[in-house]
mmJSON file of the N, C-alpha and C atoms, coordinates in Angstrom:
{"data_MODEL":{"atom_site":{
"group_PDB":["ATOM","ATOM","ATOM","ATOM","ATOM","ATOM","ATOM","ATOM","ATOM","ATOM","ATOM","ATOM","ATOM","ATOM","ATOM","ATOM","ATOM","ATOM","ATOM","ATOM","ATOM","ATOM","ATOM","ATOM","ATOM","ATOM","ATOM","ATOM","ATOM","ATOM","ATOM","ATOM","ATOM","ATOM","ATOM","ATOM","ATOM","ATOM","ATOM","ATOM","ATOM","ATOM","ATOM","ATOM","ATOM","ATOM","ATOM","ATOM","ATOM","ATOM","ATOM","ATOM","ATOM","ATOM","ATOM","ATOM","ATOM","ATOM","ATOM","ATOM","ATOM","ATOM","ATOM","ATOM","ATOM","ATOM","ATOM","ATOM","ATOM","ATOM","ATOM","ATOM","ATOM","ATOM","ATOM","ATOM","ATOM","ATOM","ATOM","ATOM","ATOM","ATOM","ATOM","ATOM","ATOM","ATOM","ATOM","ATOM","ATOM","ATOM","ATOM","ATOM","ATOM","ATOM","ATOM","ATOM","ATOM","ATOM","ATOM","ATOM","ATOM","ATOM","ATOM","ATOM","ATOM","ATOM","ATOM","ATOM","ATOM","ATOM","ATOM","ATOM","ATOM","ATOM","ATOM","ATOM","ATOM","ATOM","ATOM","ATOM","ATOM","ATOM","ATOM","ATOM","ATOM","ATOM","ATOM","ATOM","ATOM","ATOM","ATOM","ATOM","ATOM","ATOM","ATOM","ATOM","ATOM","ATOM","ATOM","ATOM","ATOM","ATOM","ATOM","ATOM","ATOM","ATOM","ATOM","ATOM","ATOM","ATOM","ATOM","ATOM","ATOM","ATOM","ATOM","ATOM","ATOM","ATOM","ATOM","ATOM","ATOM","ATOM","ATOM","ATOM","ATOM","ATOM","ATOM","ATOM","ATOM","ATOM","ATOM","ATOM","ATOM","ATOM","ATOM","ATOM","ATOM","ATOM","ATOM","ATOM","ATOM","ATOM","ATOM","ATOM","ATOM","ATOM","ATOM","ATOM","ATOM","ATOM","ATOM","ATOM","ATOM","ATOM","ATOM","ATOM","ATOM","ATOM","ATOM","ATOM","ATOM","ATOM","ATOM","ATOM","ATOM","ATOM","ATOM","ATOM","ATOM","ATOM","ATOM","ATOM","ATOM","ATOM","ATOM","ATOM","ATOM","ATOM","ATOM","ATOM","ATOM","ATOM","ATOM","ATOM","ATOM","ATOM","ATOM","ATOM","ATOM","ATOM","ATOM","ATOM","ATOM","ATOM"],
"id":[1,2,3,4,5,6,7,8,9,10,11,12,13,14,15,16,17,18,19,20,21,22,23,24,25,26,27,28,29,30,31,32,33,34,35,36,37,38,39,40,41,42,43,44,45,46,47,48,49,50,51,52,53,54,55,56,57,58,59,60,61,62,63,64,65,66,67,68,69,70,71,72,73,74,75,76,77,78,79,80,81,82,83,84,85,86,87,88,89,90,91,92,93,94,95,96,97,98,99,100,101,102,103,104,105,106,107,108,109,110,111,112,113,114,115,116,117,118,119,120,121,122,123,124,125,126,127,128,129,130,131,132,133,134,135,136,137,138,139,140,141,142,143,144,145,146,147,148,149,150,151,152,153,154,155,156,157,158,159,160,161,162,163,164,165,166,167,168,169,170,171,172,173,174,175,176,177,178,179,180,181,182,183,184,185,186,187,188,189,190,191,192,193,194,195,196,197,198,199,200,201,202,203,204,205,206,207,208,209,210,211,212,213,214,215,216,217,218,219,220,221,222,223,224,225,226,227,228,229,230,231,232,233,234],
"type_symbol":["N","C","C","N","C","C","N","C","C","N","C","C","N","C","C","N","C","C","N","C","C","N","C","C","N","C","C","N","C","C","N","C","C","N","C","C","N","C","C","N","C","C","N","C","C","N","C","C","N","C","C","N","C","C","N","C","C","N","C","C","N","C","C","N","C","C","N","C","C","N","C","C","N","C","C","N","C","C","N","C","C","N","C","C","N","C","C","N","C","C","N","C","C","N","C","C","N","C","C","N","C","C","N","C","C","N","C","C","N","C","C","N","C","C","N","C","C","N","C","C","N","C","C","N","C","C","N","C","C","N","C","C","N","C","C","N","C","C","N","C","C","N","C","C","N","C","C","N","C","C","N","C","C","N","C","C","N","C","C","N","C","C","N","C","C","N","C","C","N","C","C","N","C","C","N","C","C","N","C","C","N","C","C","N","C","C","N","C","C","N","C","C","N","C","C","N","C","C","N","C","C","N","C","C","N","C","C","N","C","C","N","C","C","N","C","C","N","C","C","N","C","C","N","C","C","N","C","C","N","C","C","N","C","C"],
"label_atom_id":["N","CA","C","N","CA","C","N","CA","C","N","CA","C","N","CA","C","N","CA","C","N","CA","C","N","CA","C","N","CA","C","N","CA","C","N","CA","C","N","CA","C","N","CA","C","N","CA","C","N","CA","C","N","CA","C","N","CA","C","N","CA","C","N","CA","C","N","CA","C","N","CA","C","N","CA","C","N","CA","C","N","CA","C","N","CA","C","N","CA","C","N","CA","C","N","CA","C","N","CA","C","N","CA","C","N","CA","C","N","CA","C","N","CA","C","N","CA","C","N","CA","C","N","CA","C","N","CA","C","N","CA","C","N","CA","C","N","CA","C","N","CA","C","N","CA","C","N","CA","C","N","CA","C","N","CA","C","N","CA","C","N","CA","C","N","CA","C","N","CA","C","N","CA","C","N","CA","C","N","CA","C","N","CA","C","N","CA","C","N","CA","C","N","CA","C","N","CA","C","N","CA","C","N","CA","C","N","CA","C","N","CA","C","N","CA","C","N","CA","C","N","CA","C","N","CA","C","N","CA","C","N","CA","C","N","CA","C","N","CA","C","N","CA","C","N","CA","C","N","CA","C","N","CA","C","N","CA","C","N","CA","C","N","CA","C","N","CA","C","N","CA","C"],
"label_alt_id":[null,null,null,null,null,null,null,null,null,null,null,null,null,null,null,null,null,null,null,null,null,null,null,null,null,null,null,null,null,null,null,null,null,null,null,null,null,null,null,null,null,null,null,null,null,null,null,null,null,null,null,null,null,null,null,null,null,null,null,null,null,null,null,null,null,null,null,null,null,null,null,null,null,null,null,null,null,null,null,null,null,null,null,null,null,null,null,null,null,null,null,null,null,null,null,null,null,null,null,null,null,null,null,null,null,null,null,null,null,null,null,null,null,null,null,null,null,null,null,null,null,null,null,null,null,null,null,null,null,null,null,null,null,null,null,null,null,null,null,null,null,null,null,null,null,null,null,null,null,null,null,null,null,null,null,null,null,null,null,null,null,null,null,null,null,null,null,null,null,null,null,null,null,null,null,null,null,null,null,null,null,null,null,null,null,null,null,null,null,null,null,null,null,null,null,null,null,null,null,null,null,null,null,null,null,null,null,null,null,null,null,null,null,null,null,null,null,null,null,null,null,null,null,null,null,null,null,null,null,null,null,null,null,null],
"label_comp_id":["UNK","UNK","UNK","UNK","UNK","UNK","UNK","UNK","UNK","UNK","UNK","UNK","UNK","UNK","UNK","UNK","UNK","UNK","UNK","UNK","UNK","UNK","UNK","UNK","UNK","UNK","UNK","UNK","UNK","UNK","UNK","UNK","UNK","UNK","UNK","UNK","UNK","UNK","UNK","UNK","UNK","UNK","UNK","UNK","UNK","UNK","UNK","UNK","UNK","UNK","UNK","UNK","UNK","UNK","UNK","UNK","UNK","UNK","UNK","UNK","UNK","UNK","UNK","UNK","UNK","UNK","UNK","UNK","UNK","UNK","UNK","UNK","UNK","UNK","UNK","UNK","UNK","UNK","UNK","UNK","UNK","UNK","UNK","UNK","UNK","UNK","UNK","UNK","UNK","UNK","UNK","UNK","UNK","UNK","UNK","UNK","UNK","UNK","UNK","UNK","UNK","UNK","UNK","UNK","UNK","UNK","UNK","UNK","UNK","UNK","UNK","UNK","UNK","UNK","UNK","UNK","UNK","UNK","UNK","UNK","UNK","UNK","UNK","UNK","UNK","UNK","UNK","UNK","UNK","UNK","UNK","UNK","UNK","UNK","UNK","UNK","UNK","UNK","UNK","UNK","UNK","UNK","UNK","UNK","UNK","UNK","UNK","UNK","UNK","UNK","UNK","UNK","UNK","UNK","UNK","UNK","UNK","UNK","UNK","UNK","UNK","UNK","UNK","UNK","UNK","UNK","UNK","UNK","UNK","UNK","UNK","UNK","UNK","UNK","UNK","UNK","UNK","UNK","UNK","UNK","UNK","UNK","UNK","UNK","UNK","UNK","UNK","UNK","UNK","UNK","UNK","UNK","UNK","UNK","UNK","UNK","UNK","UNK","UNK","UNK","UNK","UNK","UNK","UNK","UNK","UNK","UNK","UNK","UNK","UNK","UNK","UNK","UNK","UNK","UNK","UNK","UNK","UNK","UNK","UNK","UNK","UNK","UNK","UNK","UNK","UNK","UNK","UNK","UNK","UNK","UNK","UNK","UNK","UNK"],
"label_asym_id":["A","A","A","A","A","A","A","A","A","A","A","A","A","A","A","A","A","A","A","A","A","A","A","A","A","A","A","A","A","A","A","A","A","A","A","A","A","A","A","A","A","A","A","A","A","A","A","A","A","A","A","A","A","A","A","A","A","A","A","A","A","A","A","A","A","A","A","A","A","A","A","A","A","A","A","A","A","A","A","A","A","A","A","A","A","A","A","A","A","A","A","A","A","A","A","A","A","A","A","A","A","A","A","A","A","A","A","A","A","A","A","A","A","A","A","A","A","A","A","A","A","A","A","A","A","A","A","A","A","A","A","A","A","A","A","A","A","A","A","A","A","A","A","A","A","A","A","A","A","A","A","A","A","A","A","A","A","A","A","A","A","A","A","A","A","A","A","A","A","A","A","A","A","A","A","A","A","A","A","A","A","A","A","A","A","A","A","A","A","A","A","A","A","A","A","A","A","A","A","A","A","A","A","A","A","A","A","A","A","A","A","A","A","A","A","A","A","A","A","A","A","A","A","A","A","A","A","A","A","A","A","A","A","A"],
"label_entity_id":["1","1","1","1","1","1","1","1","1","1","1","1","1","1","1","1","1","1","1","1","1","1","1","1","1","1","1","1","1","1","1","1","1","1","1","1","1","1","1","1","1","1","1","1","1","1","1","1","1","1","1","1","1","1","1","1","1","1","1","1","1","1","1","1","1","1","1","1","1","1","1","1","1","1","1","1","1","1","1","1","1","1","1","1","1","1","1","1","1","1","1","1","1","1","1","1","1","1","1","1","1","1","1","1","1","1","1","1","1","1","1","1","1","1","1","1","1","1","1","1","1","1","1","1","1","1","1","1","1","1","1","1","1","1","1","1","1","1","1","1","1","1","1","1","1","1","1","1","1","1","1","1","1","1","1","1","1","1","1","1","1","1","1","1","1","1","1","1","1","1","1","1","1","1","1","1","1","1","1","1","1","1","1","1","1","1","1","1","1","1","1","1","1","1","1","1","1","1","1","1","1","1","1","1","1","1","1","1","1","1","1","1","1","1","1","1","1","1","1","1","1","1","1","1","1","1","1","1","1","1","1","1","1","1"],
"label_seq_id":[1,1,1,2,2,2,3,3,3,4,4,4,5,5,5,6,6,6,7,7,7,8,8,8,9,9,9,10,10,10,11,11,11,12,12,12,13,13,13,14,14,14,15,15,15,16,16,16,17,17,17,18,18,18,19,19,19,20,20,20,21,21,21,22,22,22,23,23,23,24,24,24,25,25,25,26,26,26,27,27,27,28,28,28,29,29,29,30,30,30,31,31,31,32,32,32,33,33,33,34,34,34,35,35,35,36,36,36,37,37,37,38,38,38,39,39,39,40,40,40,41,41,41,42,42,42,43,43,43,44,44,44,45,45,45,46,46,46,47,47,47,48,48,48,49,49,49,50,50,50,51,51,51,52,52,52,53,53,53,54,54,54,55,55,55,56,56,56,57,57,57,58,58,58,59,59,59,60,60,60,61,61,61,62,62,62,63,63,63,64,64,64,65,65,65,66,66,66,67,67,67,68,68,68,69,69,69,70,70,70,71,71,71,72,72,72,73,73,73,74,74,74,75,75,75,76,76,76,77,77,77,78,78,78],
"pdbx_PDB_ins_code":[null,null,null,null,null,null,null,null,null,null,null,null,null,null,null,null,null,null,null,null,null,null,null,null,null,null,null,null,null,null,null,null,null,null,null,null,null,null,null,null,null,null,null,null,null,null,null,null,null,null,null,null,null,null,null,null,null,null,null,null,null,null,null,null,null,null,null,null,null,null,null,null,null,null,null,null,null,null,null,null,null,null,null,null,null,null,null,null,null,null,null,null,null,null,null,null,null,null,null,null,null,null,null,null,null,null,null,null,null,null,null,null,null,null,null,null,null,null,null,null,null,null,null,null,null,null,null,null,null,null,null,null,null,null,null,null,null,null,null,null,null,null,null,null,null,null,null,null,null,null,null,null,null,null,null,null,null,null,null,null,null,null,null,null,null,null,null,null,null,null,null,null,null,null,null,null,null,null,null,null,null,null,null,null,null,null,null,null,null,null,null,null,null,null,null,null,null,null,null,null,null,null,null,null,null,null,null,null,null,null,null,null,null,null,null,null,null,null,null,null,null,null,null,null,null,null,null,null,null,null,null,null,null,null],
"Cartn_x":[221.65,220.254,220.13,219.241,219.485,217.796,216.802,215.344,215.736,214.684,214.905,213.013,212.819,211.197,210.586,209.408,209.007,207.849,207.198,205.62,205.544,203.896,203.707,205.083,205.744,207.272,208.172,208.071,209.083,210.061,211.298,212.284,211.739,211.233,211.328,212.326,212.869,214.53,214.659,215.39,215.828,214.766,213.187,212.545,211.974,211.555,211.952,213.025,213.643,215.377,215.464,215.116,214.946,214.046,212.865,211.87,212.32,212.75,212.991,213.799,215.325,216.073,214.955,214.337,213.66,212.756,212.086,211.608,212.058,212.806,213.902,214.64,215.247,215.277,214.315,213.427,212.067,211.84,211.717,211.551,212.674,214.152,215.214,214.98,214.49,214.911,213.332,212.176,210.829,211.382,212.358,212.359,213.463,214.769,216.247,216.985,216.759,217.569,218.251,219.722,219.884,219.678,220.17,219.266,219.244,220.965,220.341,219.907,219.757,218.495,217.113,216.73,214.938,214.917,216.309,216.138,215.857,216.896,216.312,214.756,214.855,212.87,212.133,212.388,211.294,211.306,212.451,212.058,211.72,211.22,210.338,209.272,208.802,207.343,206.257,205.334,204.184,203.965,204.208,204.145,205.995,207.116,207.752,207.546,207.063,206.599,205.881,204.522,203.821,204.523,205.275,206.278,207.234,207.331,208.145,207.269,205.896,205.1,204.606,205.288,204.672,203.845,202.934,201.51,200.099,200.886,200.025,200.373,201.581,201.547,201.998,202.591,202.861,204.027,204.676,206.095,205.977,204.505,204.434,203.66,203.458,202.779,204.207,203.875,204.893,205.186,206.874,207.395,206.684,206.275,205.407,204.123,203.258,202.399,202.622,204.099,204.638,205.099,205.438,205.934,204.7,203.729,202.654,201.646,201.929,201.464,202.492,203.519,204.331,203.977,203.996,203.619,202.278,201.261,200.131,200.371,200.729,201.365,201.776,202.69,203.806,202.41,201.915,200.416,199.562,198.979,198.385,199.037,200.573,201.169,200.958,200.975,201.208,199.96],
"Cartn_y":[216.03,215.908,216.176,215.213,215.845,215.753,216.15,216.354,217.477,217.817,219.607,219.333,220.687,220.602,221.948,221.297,222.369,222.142,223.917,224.208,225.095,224.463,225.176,225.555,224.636,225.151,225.779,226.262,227.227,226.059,226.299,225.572,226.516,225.741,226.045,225.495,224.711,223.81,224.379,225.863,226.659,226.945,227.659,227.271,226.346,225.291,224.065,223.822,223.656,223.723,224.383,226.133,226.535,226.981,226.291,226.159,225.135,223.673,222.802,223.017,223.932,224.091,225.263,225.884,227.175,226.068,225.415,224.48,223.554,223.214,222.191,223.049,224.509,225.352,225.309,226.016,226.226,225.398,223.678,222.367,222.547,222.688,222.053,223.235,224.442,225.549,225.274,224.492,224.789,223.258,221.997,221.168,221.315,222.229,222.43,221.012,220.553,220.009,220.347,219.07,219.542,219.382,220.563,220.278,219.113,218.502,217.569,216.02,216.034,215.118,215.835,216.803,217.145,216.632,217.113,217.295,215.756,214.694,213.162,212.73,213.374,213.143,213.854,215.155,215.527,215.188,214.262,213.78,212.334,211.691,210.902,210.75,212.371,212.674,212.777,212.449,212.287,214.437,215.014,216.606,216.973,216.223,216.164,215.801,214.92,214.714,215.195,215.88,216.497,218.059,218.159,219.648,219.146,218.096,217.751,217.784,217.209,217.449,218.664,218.938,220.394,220.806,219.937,220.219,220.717,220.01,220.213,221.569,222.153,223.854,224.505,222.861,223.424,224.156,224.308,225.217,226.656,226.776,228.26,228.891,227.915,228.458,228.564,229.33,229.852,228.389,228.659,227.58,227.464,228.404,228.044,227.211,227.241,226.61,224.749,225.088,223.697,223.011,223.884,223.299,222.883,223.454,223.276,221.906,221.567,220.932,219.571,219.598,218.511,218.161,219.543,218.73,218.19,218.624,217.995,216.257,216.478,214.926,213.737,214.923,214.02,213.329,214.755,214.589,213.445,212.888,212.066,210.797,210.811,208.589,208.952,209.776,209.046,208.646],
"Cartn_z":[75.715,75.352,73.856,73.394,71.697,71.687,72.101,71.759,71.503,70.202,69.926,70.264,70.366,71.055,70.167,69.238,68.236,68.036,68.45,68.8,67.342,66.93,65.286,64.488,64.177,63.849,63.903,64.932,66.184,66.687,66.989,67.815,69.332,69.997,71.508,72.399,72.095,72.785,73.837,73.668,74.626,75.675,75.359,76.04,77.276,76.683,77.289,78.137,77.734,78.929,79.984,79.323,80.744,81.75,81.158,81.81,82.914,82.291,83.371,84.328,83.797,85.26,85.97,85.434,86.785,87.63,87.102,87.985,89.243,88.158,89.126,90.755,89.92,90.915,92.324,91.877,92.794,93.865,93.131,93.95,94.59,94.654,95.211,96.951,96.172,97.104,97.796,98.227,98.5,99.348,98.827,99.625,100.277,100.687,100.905,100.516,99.424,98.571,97.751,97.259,96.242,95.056,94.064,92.291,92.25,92.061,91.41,91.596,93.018,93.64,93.326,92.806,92.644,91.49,90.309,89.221,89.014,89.338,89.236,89.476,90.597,90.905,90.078,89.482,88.734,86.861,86.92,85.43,85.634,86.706,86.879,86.952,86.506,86.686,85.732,86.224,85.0,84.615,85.305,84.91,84.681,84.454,83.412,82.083,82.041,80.827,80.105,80.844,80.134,79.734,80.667,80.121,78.782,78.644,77.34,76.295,76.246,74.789,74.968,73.216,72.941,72.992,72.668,72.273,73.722,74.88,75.945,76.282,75.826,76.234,77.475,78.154,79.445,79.853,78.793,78.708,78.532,78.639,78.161,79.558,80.425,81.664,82.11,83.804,84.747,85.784,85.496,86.546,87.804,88.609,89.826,89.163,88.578,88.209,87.814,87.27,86.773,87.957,88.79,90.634,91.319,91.276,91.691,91.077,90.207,89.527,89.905,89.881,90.414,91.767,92.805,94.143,94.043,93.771,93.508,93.299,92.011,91.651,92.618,93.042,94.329,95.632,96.019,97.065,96.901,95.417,95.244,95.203,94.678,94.948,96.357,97.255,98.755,99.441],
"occupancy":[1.0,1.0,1.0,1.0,1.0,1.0,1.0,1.0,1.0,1.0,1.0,1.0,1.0,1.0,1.0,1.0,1.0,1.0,1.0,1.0,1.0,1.0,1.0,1.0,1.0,1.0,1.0,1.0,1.0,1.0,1.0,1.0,1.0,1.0,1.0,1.0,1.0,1.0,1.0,1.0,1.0,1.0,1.0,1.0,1.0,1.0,1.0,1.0,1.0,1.0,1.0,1.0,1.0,1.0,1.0,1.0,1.0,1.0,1.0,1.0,1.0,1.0,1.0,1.0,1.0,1.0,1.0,1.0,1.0,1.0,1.0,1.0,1.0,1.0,1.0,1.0,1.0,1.0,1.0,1.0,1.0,1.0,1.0,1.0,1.0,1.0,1.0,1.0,1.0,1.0,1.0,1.0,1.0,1.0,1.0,1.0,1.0,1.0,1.0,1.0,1.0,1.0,1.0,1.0,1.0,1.0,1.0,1.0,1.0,1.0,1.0,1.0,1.0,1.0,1.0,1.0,1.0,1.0,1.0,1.0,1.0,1.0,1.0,1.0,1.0,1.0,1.0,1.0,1.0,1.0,1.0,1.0,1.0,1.0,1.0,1.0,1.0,1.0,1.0,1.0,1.0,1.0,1.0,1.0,1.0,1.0,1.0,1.0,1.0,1.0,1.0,1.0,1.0,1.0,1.0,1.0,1.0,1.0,1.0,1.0,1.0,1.0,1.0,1.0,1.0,1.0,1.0,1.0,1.0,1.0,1.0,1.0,1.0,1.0,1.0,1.0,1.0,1.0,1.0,1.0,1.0,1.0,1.0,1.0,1.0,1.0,1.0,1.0,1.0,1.0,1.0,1.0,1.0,1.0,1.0,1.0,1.0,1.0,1.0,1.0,1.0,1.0,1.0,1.0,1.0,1.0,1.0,1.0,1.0,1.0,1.0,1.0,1.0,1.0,1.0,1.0,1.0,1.0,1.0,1.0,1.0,1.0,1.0,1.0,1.0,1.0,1.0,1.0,1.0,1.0,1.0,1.0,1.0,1.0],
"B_iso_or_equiv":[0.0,0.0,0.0,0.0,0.0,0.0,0.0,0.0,0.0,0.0,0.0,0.0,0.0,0.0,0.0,0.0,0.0,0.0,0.0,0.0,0.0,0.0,0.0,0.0,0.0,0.0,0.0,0.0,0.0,0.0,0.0,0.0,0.0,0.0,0.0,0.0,0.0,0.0,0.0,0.0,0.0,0.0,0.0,0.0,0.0,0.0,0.0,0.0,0.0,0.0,0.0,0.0,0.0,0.0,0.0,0.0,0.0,0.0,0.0,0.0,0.0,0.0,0.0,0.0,0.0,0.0,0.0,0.0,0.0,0.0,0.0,0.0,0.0,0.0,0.0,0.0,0.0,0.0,0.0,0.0,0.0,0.0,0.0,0.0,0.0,0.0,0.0,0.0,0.0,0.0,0.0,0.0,0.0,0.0,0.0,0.0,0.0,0.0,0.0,0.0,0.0,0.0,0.0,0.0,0.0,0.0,0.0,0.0,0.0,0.0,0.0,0.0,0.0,0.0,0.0,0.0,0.0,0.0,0.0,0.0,0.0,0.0,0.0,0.0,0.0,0.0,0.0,0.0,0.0,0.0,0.0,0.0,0.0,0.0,0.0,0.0,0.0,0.0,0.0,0.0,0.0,0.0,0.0,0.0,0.0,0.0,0.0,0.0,0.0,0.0,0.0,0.0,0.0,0.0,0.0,0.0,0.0,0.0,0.0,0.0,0.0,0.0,0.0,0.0,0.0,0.0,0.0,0.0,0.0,0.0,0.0,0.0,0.0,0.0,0.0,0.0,0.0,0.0,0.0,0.0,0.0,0.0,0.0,0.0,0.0,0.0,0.0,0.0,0.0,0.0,0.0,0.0,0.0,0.0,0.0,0.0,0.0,0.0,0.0,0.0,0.0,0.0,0.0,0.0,0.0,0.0,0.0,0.0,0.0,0.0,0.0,0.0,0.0,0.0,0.0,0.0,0.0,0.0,0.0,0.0,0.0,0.0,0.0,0.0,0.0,0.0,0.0,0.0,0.0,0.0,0.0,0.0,0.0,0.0],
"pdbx_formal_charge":[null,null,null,null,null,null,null,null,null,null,null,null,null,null,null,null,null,null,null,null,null,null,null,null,null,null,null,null,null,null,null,null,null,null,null,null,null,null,null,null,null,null,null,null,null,null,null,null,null,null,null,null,null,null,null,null,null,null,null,null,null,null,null,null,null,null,null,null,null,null,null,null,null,null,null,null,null,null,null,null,null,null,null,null,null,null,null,null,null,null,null,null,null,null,null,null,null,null,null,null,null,null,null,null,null,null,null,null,null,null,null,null,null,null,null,null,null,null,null,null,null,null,null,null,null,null,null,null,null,null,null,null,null,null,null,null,null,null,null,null,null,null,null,null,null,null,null,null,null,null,null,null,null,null,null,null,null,null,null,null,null,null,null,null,null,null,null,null,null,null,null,null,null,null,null,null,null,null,null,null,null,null,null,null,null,null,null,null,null,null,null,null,null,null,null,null,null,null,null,null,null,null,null,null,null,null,null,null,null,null,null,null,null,null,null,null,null,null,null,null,null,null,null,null,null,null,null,null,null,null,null,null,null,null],
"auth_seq_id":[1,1,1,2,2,2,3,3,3,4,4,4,5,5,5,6,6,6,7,7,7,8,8,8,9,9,9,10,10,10,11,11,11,12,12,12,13,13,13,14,14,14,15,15,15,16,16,16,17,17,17,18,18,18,19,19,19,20,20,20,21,21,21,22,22,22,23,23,23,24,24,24,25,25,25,26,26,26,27,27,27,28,28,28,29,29,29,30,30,30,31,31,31,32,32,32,33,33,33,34,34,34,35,35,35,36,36,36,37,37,37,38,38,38,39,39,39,40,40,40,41,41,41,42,42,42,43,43,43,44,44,44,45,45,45,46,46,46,47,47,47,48,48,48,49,49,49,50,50,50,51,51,51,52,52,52,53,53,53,54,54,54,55,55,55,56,56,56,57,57,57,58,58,58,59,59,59,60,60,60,61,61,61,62,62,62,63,63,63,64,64,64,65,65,65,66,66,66,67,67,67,68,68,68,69,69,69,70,70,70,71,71,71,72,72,72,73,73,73,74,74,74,75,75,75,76,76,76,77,77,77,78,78,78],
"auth_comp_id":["UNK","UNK","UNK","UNK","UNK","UNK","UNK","UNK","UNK","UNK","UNK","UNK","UNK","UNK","UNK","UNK","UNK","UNK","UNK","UNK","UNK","UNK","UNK","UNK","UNK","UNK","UNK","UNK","UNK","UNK","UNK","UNK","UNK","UNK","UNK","UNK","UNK","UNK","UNK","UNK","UNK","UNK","UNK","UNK","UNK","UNK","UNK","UNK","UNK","UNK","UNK","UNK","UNK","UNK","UNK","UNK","UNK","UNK","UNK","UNK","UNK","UNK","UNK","UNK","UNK","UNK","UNK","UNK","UNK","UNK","UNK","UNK","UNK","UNK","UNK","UNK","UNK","UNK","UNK","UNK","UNK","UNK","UNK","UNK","UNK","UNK","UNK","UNK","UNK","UNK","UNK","UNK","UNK","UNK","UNK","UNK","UNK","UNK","UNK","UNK","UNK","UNK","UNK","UNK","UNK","UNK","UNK","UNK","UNK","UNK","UNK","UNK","UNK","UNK","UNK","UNK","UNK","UNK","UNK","UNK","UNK","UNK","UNK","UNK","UNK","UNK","UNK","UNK","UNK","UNK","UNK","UNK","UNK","UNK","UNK","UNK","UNK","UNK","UNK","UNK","UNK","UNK","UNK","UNK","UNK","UNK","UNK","UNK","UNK","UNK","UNK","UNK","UNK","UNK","UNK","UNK","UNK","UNK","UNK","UNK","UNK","UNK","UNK","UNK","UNK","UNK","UNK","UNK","UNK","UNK","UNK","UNK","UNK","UNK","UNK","UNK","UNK","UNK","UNK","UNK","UNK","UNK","UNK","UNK","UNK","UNK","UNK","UNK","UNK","UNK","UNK","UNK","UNK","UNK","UNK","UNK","UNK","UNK","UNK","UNK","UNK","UNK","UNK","UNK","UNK","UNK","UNK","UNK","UNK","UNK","UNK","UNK","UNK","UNK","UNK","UNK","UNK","UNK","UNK","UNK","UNK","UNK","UNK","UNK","UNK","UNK","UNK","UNK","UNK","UNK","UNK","UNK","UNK","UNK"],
"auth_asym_id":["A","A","A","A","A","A","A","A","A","A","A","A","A","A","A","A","A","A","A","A","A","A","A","A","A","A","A","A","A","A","A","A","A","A","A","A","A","A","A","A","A","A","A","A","A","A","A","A","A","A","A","A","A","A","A","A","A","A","A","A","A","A","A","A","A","A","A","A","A","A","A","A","A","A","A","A","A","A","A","A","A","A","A","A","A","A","A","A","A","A","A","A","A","A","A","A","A","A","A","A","A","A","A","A","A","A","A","A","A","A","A","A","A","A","A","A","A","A","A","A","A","A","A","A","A","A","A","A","A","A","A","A","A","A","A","A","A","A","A","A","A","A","A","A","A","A","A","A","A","A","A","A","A","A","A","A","A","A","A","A","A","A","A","A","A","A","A","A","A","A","A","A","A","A","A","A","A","A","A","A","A","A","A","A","A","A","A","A","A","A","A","A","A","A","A","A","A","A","A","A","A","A","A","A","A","A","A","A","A","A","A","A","A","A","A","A","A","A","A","A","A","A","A","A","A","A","A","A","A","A","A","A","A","A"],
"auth_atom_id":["N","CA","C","N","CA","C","N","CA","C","N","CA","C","N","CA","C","N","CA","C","N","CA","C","N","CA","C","N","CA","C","N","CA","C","N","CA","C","N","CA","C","N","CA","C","N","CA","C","N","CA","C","N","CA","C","N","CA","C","N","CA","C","N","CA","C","N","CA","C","N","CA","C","N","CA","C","N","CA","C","N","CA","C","N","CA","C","N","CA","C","N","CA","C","N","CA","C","N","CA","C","N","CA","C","N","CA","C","N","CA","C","N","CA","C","N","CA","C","N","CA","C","N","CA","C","N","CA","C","N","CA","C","N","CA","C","N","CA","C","N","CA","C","N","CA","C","N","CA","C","N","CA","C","N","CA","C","N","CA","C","N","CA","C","N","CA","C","N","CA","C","N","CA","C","N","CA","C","N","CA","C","N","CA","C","N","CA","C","N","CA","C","N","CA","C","N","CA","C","N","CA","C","N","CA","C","N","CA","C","N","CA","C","N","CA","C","N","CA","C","N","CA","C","N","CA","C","N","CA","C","N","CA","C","N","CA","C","N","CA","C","N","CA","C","N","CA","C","N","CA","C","N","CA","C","N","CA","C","N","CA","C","N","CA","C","N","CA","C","N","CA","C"],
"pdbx_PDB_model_num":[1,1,1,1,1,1,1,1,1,1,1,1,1,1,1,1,1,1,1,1,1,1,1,1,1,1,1,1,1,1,1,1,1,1,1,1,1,1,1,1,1,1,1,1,1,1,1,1,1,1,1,1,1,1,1,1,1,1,1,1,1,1,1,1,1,1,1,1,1,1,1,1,1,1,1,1,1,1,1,1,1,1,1,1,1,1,1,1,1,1,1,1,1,1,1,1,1,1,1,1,1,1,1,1,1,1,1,1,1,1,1,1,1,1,1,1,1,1,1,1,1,1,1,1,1,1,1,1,1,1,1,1,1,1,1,1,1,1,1,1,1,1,1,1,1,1,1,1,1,1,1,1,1,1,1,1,1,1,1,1,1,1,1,1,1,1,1,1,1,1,1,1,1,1,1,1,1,1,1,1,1,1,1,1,1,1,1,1,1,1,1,1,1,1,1,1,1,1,1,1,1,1,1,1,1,1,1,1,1,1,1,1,1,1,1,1,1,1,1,1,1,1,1,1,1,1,1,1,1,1,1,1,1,1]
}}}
């Protein structure tokens, strides 16, 4: 991965990163899957993405919230 991810000129990278595996976590262990079948599905997601721009801030909320926010997601294509 070479995105570096930078809030008011802070390197958050690391941030970011491991924000996404705790997530990814959460989903794999809430659906008894594995990582990295969630992890494929959850960077298909419109609340992946928004965890990638800095600016929406969503890296600074709690992975349950960011899980929550994905199933939501998931709830509404079906």
């Amino acid at each position: 991965m070479n995105n570096i991810y930078v809030y008011k000129g802070q390197d958050i990278t690391i941030d970011v990163i491991l924000k996404i595996e705790h997530v990814v976590r959460l989903i794999a262990e809430k659906k008894s899957r594995d990582f990295d079948d969630c992890y494929n599905d959850f960077i298909c997601s419109k609340t992946y993405i928004a965890l990638q721009n800095t600016n929406s801030v969503m890296w600074a909320e709690s992975a349950q919230f960011i899980v929550d926010e994905y199933f939501r997601e998931i709830d509404n294509q079906e």
